[in-house]
C-alpha positions in Angstrom: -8.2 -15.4 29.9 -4.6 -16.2 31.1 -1.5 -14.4 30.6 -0.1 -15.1 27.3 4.0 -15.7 27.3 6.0 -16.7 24.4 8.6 -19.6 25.2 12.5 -18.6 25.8 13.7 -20.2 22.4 11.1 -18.4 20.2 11.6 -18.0 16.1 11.1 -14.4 14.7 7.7 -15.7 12.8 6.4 -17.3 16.5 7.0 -13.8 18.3 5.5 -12.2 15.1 2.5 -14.1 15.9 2.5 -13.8 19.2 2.6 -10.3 19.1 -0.5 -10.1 16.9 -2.5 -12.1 18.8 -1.3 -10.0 22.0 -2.7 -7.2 20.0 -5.8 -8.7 18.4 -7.0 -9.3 22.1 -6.4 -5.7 22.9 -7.9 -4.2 20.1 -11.4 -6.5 20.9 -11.2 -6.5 24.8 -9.6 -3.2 26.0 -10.2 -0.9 23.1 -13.9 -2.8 21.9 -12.8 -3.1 18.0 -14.4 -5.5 16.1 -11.8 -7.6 13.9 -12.8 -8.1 10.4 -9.5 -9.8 9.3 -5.9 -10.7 10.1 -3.0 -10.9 8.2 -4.9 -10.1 4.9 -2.8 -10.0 1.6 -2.7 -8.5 -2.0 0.2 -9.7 -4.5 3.2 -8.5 -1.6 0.9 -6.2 0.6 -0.2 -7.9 4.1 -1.8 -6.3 6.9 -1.6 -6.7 10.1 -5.1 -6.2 11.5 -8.0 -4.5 10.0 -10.8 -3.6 12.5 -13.7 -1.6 12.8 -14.1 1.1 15.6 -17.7 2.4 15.1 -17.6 4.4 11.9 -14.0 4.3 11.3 -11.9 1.5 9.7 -8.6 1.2 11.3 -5.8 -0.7 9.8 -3.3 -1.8 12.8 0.5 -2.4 12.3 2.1 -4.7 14.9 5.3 -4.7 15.5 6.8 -7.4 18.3 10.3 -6.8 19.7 12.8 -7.7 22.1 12.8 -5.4 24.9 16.6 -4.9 24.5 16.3 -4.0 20.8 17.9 -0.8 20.0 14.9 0.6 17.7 11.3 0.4 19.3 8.6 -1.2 17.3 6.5 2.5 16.7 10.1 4.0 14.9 10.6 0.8 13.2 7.9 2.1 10.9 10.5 3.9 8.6 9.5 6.1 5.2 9.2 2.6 3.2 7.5 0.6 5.2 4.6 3.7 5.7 4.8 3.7 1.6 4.6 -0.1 1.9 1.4 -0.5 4.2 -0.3 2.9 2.6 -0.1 0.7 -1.1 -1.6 -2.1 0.9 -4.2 -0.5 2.5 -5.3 1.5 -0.9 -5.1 -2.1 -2.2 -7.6 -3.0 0.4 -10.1 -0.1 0.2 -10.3 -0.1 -3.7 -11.4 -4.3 -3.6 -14.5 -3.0 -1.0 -18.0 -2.2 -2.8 -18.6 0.7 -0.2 -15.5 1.9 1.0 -15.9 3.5 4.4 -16.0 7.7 4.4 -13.7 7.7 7.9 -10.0 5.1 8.3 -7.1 5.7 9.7 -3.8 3.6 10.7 -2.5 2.5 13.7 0.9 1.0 15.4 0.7 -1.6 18.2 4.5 -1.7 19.5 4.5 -5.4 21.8 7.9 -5.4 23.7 8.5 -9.1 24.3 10.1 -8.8 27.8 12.5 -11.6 29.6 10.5 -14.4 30.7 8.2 -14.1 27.3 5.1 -11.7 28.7 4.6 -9.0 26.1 4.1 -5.5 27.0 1.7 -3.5 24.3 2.2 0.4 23.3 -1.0 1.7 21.1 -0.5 4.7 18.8 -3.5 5.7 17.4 -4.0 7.8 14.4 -0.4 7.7 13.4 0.1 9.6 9.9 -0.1 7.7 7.2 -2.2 9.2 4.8 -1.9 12.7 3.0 -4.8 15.0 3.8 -5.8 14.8 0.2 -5.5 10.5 -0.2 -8.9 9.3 -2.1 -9.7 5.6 -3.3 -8.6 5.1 -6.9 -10.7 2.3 -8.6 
């Protein structure tokens, strides 16, 4: 598999992309996830990834920046955007028949770096969910 780049004169929804795929690839070949969907939706909700490592559902936030932007991609998940994506993954649990007993949420930070190679940051296990959150049908 060859190095993926992202052309000089790139839109915001092409390095959005980019960076997904940059971290779909990582989630299957470095980390061995299994992808169940990208870019799934719900009235305004989307997530990013949703994959499966072993037991544990993990729902994956990518964020894809400029290397010279002035807030990385991991603290660009502020208070609303957390409230935002923990709607969206409730959303996602409650439409499952057998919600898994183990998830958790993660951030992929992709730095888009001069030249257009991507440089990829995994936070696992990033709080997101209260100790006491439950699925609500």
């Amino acid at each position: 598999m060859g190095e993926r780049r992202l052309p000089e004169e790139s839109t915001r929804a092409q390095r959005g992309t980019f960076g997904e795929d940059l971290a779909a690839d990582h989630c299957r070949c470095v980390l061995g996830y299994r992808e169940i969907v990208r870019n799934w939706r719900y009235q305004r909700d989307e997530i990013d990834l949703i994959c499966q490592d072993g037991e544990v559902l993990v729902f994956v936030e990518v964020r894809a920046r400029t290397e010279t932007a002035l807030v990385s991609g991991f603290y660009s998940v502020d208070r609303h955007k957390k409230e935002v994506l923990r709607r969206g993954c409730g959303n996602y649990l409650k439409q499952l028949k057998k919600p898994p007993k183990h998830f958790r949420f993660d951030i992929i930070d992709v730095s888009i770096c001069k030249g257009g190679r991507g440089e990829l940051r995994h936070y696992p296990n990033v709080p997101l969910f209260h100790k006491h959150f439950s699925v609500q049908r």
